[in-house]
C-alpha positions as CSV (number, residue, x, y, z in Angstrom):
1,X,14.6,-1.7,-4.6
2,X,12.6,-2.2,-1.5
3,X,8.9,-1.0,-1.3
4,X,10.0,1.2,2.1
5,X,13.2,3.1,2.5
6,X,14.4,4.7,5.4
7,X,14.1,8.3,4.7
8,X,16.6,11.4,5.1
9,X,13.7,14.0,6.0
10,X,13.8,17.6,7.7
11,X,12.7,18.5,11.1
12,X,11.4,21.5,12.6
13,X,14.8,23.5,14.2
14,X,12.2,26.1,15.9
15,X,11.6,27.3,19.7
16,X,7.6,26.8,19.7
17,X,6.2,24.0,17.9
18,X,3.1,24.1,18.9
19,X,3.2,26.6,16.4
20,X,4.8,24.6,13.8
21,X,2.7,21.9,13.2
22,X,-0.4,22.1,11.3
23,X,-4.1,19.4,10.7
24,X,-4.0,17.9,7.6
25,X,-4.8,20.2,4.4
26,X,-8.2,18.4,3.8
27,X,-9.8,19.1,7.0
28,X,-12.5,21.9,7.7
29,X,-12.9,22.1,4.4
30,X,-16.1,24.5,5.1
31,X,-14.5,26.2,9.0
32,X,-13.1,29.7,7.5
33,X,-13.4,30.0,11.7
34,X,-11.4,27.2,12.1
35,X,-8.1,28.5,9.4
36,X,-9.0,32.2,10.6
37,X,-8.8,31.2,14.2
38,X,-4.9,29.4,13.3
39,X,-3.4,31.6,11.7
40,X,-4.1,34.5,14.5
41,X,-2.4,31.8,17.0
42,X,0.7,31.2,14.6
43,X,1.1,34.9,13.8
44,X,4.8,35.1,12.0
45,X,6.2,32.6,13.7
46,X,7.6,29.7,11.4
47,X,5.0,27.1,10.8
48,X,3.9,24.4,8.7
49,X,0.8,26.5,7.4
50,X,2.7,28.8,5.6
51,X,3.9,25.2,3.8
52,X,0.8,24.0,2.8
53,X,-2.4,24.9,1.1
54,X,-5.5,24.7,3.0
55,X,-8.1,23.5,0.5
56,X,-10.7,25.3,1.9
57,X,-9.0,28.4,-0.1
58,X,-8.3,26.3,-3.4
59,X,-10.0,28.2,-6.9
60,X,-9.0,31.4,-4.6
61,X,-5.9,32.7,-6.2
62,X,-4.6,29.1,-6.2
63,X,-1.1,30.4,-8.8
64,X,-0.6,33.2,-6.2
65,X,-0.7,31.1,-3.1
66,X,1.5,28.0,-4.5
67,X,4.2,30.8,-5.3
68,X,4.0,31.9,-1.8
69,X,4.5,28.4,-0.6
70,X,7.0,27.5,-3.0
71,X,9.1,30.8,-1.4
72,X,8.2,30.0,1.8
73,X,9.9,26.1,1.1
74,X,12.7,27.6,0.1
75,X,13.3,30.3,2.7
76,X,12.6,27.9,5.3
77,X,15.4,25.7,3.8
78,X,18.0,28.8,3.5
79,X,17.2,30.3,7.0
80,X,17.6,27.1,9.2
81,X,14.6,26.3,9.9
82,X,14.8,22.9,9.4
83,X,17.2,20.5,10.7
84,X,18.3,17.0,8.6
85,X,17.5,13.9,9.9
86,X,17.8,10.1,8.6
87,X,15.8,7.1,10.4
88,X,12.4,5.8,10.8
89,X,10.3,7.8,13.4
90,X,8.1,6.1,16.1
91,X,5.5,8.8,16.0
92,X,2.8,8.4,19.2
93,X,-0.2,10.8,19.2
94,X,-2.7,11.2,22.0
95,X,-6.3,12.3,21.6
96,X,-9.9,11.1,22.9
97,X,-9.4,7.6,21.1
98,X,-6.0,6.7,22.9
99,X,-2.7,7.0,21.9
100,X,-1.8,5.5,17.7
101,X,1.0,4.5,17.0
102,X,2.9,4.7,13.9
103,X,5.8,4.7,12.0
104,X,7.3,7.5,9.2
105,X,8.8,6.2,6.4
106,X,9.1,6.6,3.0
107,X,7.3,4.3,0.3
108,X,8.7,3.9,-3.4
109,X,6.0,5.6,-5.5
110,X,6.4,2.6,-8.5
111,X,4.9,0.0,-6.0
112,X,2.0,1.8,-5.4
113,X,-1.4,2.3,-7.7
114,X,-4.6,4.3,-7.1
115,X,-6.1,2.2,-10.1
116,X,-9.8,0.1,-9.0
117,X,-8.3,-3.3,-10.3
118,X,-4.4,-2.8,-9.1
119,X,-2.7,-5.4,-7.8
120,X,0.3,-3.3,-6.3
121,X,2.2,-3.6,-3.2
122,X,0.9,-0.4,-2.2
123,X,-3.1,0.4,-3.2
124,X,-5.4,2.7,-2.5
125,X,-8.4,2.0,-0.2
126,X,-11.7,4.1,-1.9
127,X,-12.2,5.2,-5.3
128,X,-10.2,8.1,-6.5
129,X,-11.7,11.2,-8.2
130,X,-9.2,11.6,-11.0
131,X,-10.7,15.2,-11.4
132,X,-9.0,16.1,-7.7
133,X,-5.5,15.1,-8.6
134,X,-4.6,18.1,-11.0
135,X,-4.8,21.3,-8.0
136,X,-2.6,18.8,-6.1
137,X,-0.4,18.0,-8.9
138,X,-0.2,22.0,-9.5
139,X,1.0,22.4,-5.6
140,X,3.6,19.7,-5.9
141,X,5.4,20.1,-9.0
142,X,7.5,22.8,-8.2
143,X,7.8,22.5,-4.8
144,X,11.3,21.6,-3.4
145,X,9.6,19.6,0.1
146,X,6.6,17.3,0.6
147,X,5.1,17.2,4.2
148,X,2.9,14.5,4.6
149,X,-0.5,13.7,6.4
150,X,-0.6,10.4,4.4
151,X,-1.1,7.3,6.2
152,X,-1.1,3.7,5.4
153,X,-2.5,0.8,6.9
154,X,-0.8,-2.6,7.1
155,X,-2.6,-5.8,8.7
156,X,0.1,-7.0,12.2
157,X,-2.7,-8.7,14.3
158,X,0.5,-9.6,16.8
159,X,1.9,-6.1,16.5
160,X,5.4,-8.1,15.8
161,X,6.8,-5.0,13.5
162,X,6.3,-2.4,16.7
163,X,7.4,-5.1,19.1
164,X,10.8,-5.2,16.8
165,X,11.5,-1.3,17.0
166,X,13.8,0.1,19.3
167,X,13.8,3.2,20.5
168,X,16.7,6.0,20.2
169,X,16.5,9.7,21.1
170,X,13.6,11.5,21.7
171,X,13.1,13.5,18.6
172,X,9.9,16.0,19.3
173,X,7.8,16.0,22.5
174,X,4.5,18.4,22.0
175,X,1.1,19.6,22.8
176,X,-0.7,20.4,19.0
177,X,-2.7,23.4,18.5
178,X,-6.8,23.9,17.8
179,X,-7.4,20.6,20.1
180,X,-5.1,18.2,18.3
181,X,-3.7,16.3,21.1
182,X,-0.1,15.4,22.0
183,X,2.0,13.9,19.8
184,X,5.8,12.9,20.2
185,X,8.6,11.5,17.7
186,X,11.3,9.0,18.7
187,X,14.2,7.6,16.7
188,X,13.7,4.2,15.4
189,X,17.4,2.7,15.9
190,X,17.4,-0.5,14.0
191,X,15.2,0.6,10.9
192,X,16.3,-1.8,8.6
193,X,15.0,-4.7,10.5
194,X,11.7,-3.3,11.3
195,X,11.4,-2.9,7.3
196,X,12.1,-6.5,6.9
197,X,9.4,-6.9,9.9
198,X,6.5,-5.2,7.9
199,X,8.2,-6.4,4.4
200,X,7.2,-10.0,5.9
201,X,3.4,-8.9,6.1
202,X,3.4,-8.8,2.3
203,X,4.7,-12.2,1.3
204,X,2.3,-14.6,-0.3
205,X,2.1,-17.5,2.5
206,X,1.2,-14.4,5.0
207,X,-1.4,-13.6,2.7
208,X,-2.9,-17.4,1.5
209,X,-3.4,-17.5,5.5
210,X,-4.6,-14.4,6.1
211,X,-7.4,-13.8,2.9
212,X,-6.9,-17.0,1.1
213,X,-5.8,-15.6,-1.5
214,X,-2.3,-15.5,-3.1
215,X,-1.3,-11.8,-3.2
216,X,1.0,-9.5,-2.6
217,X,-0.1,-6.4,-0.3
218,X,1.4,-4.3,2.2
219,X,-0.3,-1.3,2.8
220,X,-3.7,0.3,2.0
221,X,-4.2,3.9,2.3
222,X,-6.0,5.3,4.8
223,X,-5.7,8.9,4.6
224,X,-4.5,11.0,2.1
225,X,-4.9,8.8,-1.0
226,X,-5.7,12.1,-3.6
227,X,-1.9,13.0,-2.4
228,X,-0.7,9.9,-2.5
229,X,-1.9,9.8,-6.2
230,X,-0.5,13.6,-6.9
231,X,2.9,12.6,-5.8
232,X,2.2,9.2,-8.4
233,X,1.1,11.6,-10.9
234,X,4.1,14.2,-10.7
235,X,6.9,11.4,-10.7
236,X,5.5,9.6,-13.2
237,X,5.9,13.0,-15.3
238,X,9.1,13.9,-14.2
239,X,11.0,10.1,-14.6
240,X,11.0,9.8,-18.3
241,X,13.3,12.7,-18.5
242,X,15.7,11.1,-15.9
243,X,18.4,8.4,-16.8
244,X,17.6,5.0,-15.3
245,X,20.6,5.3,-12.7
246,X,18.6,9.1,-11.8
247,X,15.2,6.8,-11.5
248,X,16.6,4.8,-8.3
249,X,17.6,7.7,-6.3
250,X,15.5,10.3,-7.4
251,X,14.1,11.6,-4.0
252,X,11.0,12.7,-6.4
253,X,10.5,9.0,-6.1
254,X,9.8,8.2,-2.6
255,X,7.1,9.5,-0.7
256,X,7.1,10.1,3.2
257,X,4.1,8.3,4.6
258,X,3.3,7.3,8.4
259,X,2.6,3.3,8.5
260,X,-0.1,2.5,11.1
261,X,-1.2,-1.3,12.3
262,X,-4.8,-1.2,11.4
263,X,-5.1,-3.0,14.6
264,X,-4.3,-0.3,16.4
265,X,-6.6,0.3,19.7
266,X,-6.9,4.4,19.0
267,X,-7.5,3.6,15.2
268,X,-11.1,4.4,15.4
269,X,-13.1,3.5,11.9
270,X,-16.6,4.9,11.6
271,X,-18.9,5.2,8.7
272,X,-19.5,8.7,6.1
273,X,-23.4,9.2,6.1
274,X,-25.1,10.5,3.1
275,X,-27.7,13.3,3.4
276,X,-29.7,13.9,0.1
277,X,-31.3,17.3,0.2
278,X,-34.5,17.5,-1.7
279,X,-38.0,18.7,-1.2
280,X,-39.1,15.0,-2.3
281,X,-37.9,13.0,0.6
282,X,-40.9,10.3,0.0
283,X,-40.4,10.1,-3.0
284,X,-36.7,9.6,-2.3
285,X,-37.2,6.5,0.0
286,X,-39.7,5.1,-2.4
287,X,-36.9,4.3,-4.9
288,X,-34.4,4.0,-2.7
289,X,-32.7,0.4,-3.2
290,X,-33.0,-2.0,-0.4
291,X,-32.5,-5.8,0.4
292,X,-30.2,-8.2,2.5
293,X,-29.5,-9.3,5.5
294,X,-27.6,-5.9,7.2
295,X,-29.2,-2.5,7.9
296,X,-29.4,1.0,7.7
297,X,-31.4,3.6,8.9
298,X,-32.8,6.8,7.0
299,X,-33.8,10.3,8.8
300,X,-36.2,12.7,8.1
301,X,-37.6,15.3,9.8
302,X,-35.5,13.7,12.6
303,X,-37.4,10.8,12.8
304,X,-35.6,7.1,12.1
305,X,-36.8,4.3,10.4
306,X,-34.6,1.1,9.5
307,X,-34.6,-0.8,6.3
308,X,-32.8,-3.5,4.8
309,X,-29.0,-3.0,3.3
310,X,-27.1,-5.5,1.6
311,X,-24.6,-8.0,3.9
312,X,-21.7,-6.8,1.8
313,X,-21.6,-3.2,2.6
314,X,-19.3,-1.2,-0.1
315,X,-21.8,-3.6,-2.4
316,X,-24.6,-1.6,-1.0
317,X,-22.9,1.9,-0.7
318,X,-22.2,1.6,-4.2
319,X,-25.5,1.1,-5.4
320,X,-26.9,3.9,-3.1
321,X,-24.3,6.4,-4.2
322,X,-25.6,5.2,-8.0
323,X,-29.4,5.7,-7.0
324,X,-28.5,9.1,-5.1
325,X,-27.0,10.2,-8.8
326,X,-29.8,9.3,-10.6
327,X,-32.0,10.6,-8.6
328,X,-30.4,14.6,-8.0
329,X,-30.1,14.0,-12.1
330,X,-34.1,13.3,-12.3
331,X,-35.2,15.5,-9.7
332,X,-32.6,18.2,-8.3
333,X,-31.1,18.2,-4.8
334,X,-27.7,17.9,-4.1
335,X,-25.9,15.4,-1.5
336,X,-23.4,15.4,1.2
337,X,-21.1,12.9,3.3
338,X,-21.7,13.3,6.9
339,X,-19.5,12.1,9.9
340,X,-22.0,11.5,13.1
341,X,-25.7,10.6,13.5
342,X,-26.6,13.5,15.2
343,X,-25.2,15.6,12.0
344,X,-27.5,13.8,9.9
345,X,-30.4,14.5,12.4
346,X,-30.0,17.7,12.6
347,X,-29.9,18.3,8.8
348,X,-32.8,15.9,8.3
349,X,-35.8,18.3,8.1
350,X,-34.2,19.2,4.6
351,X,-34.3,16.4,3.2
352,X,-33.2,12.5,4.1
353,X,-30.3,11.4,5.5
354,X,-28.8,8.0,5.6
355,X,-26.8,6.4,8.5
356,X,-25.0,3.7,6.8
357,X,-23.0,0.4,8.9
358,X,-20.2,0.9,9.3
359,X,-17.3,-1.7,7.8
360,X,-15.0,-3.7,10.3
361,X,-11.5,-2.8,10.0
362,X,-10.4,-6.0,10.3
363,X,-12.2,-6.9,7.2
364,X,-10.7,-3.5,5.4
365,X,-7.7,-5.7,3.6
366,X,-10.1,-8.3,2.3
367,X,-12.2,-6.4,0.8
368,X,-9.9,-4.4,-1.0
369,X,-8.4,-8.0,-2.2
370,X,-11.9,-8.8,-3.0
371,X,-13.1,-6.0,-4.5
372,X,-10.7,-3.4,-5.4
373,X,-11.6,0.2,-4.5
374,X,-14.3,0.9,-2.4
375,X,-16.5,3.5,-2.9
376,X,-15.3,6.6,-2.1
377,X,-16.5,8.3,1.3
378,X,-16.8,4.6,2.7
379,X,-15.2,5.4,6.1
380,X,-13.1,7.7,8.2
381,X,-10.4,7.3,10.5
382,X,-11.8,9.2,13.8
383,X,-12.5,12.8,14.0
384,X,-11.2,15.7,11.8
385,X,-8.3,16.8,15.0
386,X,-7.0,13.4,15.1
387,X,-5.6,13.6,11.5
388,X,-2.5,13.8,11.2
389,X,-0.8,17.1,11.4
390,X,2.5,18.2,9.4
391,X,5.8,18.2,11.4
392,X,8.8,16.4,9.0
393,X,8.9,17.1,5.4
394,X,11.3,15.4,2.7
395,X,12.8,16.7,-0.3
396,X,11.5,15.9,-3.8
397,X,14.0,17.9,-5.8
């Protein structure tokens, strides 16, 4: 069994889908305005939102609304909604940072491992909090479809795997709602050899040149990795009631995923800041660990000081995350990860914030062969409208 498959997924079979499609479930995670201001614009038109569960409502009602989506799969499914489709998808989508490129798939769930040490095929990128995978586990495991905003990274510095695709039909051609961009979706017509394309980026001589090391890996996640782990987590459940021949083709097994090079000129990675608030910001930056050769700068009351950070950057997040534990533990306070200096600033008369370096994305693969997991909250992919939004969904019953 091959680590990709070309999938059999759904598309939407609907007159407006700008309505349709909807930002990735983890996103404005504190913008009621935001969800509020969607669903006015979606009204009862068919859309993705009414497939998916915001988590900005999750611990409100969460058995009542994963019935309603649950309904909502299967209605959708009965009322031709959806149309079937089977192929890899060149999906391009256009916002401030250019245009990405990527390709949807579907990745066999037994090659991949959100463990710190794994050594899969497939691996996840930062640490994963094993207390967020139940809710998602309880959203999946009766549902009928997946729609996924999961993407993975794989390390094609030529860009041989989208020089090998060739195009086929035009499959979607849209504007996205609440400032998303454009995004379009366009056959792949010789799937199996770009699978044997980014298969090749995972053999061991490709890696010995690469990392200098001799080890398999194909993919590291980039987004999505707690649903990446709650699919994981629901087939592992499910396959030791299944015969072995059942295991193979199980569509449980398989998880649709959208492969990006992470050389990819609109991939934009940027650093998660920490803010500590706490009426003892001195006392704060007295303890506050410190050394090497790198740097990082820490805000209060607006005003910016630098001070030494270690070389090895996820080195010296982890250690700050550890002191910033210790510390609300000792002395109250809580803490929060922020995208953008001028967030941090503006939140910096409240306590001391920390704008950390950000890590190169060409060194992302290396370090997770070096070190395993990073911490979590180590980077993001660009801004919160240029995550992917749900368009194609794939059965998992």
């Amino acid at each position: 069994m091959s680590t990709i498959i070309i999938p059999q997924i759904y598309l939407p079979a609907v007159d407006d889908l700008g309505a349709w499609a909807t930002i990735a479930c983890d996103q404005y995670t504190s913008d009621g305005a935001y969800w509020q201001k969607l669903e006015s614009f979606v009204g009862d038109k068919p859309s993705t939102l009414n497939l998916i569960f915001p988590e900005i409502y999750l611990g409100d009602n969460d058995s009542q609304r994963i019935a309603r989506i649950n309904e909502n799969m299967r209605t959708y499914l009965a009322s031709g909604v959806f149309r079937p489709y089977t192929g890899l998808v060149l999906v391009e989508r256009t916002t401030r940072s250019g245009t990405r490129t990527g390709i949807l798939l579907a990745v066999d769930l037994e090659e991949y491992s959100f463990r710190p040490a794994s050594k899969a095929i497939v691996r996840s990128t930062e640490a994963t909090i094993l207390e967020r995978i139940p809710p998602r586990v309880a959203i999946r495991k009766d549902a009928p479809i997946e729609l996924p905003h999961i993407m993975l990274l794989y390390d094609d510095a030529y860009g041989e795997v989208l020089a090998a695709a060739e195009r086929g039909e035009k499959l979607y051609d849209f504007e996205l709602n609440m400032g998303g961009g454009h995004v379009k979706g366009t056959a792949i017509t010789n799937g199996e050899e770009v699978i044997s394309q980014l298969m090749r980026l995972s053999r061991i001589p490709e890696s010995v040149k690469k990392y200098g090391r001799a080890e398999e890996l194909l993919f590291v996640v980039g987004d999505g990795n707690h649903s990446l782990a709650a699919a994981k987590q629901c087939w592992d459940d499910l396959k030791s009631s299944l015969t072995p021949e059942e295991r193979e083709v199980h569509p449980a097994r398989f998880a649709l995923a959208e492969g990006v090079n992470i050389y990819d000129p609109a991939l934009r990675f940027e650093p998660i800041h920490r803010f500590v608030k706490t009426d003892k910001p001195d006392l704060f930056l007295k303890g506050m660990p410190s050394g090497g050769s790198g740097r990082a700068v820490v805000v209060i009351d607006g005003k910016r000081g630098a001070v030494h950070f270690p070389e090895n950057i996820p080195e010296g997040i982890r250690a700050l995350d550890e002191y910033i534990t210790t510390f609300i533990t000792t002395h109250g306070g809580s803490v929060d990860y922020v995208h953008g200096a001028d967030e941090v600033a503006a939140l910096s008369g409240d306590g001391v914030g920390i704008l950390l370096p950000a890590i190169s994305k060409n060194d992302l693969f290396r370090l997770v062969i070096e070190g395993g997991n990073l911490p979590r909250k180590t980077f993001s992919m660009g801004d919160g409208d240029e995550k992917r939004y749900y368009i194609e969904a794939k059965a998992i019953k």
